[in-house]
C-alpha positions as CSV (number, residue, x, y, z in Angstrom):
1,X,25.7,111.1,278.1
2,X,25.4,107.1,278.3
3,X,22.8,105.2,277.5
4,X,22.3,101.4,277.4
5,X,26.2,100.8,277.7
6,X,26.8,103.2,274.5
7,X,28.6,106.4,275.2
8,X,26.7,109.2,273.1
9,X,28.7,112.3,272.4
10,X,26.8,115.2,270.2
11,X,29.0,118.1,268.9
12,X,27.1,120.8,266.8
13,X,28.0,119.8,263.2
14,X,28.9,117.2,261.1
15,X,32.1,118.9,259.9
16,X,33.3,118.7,264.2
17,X,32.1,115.0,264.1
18,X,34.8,114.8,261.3
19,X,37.5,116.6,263.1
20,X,36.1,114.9,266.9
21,X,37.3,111.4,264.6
22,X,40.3,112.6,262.9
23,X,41.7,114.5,266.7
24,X,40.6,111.1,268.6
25,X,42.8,109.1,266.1
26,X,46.1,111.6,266.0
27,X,46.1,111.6,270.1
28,X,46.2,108.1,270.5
29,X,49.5,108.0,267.6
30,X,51.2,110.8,269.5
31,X,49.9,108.6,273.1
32,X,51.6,105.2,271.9
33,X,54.8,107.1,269.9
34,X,55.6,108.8,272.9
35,X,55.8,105.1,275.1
36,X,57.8,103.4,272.2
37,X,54.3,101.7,272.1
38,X,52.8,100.8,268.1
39,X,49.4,101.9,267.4
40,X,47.0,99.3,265.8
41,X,43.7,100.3,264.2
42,X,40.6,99.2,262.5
43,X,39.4,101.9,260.0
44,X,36.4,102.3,257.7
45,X,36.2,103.9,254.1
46,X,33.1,105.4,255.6
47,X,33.4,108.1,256.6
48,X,36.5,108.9,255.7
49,X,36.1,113.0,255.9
50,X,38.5,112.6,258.7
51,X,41.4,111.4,256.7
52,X,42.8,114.4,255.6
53,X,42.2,116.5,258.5
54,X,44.4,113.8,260.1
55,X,46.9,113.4,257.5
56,X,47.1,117.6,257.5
57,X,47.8,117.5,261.3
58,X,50.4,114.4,261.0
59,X,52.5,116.2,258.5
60,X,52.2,120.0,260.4
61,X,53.1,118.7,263.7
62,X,55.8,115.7,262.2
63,X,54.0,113.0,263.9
64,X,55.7,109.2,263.2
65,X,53.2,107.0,261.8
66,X,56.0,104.3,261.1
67,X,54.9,102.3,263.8
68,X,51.4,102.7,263.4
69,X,49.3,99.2,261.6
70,X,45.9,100.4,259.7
71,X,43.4,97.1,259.0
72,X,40.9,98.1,257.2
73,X,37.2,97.5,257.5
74,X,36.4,95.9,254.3
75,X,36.5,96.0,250.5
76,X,33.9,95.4,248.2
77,X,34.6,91.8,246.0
78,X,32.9,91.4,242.0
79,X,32.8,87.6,243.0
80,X,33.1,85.8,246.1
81,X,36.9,85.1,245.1
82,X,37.8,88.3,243.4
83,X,38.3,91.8,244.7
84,X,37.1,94.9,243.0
85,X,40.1,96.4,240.6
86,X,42.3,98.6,243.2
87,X,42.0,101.7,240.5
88,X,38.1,101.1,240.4
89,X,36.4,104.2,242.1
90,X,34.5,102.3,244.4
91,X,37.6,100.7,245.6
92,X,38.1,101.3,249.4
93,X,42.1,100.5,248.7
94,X,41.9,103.5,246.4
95,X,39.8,105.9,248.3
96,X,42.4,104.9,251.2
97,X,45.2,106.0,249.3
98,X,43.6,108.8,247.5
99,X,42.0,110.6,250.9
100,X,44.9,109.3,253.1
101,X,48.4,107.6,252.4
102,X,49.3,109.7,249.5
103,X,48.4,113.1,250.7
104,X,51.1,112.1,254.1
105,X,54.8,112.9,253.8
106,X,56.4,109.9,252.8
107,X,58.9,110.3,255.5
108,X,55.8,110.3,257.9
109,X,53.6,107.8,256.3
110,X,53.6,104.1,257.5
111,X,55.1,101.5,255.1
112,X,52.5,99.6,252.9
113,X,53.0,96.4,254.7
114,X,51.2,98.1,257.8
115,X,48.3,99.2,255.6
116,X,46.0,96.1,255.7
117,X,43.2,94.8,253.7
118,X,40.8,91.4,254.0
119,X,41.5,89.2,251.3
120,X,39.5,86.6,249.9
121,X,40.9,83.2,251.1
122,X,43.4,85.1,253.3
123,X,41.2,85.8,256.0
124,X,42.3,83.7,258.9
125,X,46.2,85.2,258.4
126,X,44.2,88.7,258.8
127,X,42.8,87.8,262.0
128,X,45.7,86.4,263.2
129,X,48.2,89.1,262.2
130,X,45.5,91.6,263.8
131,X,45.6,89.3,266.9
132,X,49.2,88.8,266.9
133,X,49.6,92.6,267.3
134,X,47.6,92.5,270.5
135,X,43.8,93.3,269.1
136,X,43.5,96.8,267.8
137,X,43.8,100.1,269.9
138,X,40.7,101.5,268.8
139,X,38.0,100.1,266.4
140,X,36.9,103.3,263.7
141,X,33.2,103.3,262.1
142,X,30.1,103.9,261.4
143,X,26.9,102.4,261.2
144,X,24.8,100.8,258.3
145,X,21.8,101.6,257.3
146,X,20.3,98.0,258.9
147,X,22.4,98.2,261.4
148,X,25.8,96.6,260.2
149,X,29.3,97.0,261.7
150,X,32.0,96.6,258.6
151,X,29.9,94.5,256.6
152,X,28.9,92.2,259.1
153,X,25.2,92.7,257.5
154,X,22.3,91.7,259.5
155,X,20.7,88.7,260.1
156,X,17.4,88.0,258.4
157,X,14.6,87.8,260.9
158,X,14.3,84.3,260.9
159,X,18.0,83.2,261.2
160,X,18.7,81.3,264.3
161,X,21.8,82.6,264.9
162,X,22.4,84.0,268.5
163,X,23.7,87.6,269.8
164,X,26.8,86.0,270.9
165,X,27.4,83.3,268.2
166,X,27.1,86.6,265.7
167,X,29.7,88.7,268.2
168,X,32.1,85.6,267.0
169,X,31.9,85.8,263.4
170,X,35.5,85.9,261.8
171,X,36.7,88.0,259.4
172,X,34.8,86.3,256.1
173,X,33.2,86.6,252.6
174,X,29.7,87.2,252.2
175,X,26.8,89.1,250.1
176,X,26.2,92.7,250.5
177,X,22.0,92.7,251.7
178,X,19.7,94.7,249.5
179,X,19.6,97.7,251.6
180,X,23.4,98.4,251.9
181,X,23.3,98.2,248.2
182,X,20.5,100.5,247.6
183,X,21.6,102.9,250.0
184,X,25.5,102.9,249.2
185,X,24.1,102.8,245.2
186,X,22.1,105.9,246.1
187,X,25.2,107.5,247.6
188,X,27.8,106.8,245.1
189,X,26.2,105.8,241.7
190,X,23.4,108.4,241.6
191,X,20.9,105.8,242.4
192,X,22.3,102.5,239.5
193,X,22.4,100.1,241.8
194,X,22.5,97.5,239.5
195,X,26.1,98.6,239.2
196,X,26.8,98.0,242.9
197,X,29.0,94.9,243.7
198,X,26.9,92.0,245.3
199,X,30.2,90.8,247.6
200,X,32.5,92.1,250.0
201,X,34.9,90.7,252.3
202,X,34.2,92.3,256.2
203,X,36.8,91.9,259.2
204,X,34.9,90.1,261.7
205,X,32.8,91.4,264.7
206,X,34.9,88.7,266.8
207,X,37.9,91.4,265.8
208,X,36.0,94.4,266.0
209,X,34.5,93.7,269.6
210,X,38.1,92.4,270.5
211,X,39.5,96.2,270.0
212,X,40.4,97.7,273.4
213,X,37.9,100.7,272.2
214,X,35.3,101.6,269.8
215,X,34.6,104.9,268.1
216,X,31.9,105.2,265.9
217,X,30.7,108.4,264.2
218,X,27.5,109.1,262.5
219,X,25.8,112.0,260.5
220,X,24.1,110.8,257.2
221,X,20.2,112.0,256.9
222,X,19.2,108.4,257.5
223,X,21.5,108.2,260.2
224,X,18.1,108.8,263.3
225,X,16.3,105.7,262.4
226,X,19.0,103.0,262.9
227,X,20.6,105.1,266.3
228,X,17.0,104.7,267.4
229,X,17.0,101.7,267.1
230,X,20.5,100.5,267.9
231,X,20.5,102.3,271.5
232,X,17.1,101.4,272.9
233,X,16.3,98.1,271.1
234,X,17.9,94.8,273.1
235,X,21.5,93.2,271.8
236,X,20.8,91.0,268.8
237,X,22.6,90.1,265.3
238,X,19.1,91.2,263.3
239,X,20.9,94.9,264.0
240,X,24.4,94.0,264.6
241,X,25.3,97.6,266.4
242,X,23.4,96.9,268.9
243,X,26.0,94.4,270.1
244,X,28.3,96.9,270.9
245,X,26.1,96.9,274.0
246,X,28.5,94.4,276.0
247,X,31.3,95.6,274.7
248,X,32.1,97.9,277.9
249,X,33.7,101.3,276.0
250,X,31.7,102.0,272.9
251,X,31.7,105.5,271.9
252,X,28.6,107.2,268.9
253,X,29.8,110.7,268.0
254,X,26.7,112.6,266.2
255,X,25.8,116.1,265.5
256,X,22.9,117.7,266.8
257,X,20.7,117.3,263.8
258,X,21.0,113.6,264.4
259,X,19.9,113.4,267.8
260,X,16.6,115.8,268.3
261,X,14.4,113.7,267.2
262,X,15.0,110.2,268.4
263,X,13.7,110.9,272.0
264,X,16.9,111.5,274.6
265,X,16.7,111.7,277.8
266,X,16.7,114.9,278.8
């Protein structure tokens, strides 16, 4: 079903949200490797259940993913200069190569020069390598707890920032808002959440609502409140989801525990 611009498709579990992501993701490689084309694409560390179900279908099937670019969402910074220790658990580079690059065949697997990160002071090349590829195939997510796409975190009620002056945020630094810390230090350190980094470097929304397509997926408990909100509540950077809204081909993939009781159309 669509509604308000947004694309909404509901499967029965989270486990085939997982595989919708990780299928959605292996056709468009096979799509673009068949037409000589490469295959750019933004991608989270969150969720990232659909890494090896695609890495398990690449290597069964022999799929190329040699001309295929990976720019990853964001990575969490100790200081606004410094990112977090590759090794460090919380590390997105390491989940990334723990939940994807090293369990494909290195024959298959796409060099680590086309495995891209943000970078503190090396934003703009980001953007412009991203941009120099022609803008990313398809944008991979999901959605914060306020709302936020990457870490583009919202903007505080009062911030006179405009919907479209947020859509053109670059790729930048900033500070991680209290409730993505409290939630992702619920999720990951048992609830220390004075542990939690208080930076991160995000790609931009400019770059994520430049991608030819979006594809987010969602299916944590909290995950009703903010879909709520995001598909019947007007375009603005307070919940920077709701943007998505003039993007033109923005697709949410839920389960049905998600949806029932957020009030769909029937």
């Amino acid at each position: 079903m669509e509604i308000n611009n947004i694309q909404l498709k509901i499967l029965k579990t989270d486990n085939d949200v997982n595989l919708d992501m990780a299928l959605d993701m292996l056709s468009v490689i096979i799509k673009n490797n068949e037409a000589g084309k490469r295959t750019v694409f933004i991608v989270p560390v969150g969720p990232t259940k659909q890494y090896p179900m695609l890495a398990a279908m690449v290597n069964k099937l022999n799929i190329s993913l040699k001309n295929t670019w990976f720019f990853n969402m964001d990575e969490y910074l100790i200081a606004p200069d410094q990112a977090i220790d590759p090794n460090h658990f919380l590390s997105f580079k390491r989940r990334m190569n723990d939940e994807f690059y090293s369990q494909v065949r290195s024959d298959l697997v796409m060099p680590e020069s086309q495995r891209l990160f943000p970078e503190p002071g090396k934003e703009k090349a980001f953007d412009d390598l991203l941009e120099s590829l022609g803008g990313a195939d398809v944008c991979y997510g999901g959605v914060g707890i306020n709302g936020h796409i990457a870490f583009n975190e919202s903007a505080q009620a009062n911030d006179p920032i405009t919907a479209e002056e947020f859509s053109n945020l670059p790729s930048r630094v900033l500070p991680i808002s209290t409730e993505t810390i409290a939630i992702n230090g619920a999720a990951y350190l048992r609830g220390d959440i004075a542990a939690m980094p208080r930076w991160c470097i995000t790609t931009g929304m400019k770059q994520i609502l430049s991608a030819k397509r979006i594809y987010l997926s969602l299916g944590a408990a909290w995950h009703p409140g903010i879909l709520k909100r995001v598909l019947f509540e007007k375009p603005q950077p307070q919940i920077p989801a709701t943007l998505l809204k003039n993007h033109g081909n923005v697709l949410f993939c839920t389960n049905e525990e998600i949806v029932k009781d957020i009030g769909l159309p029937e």
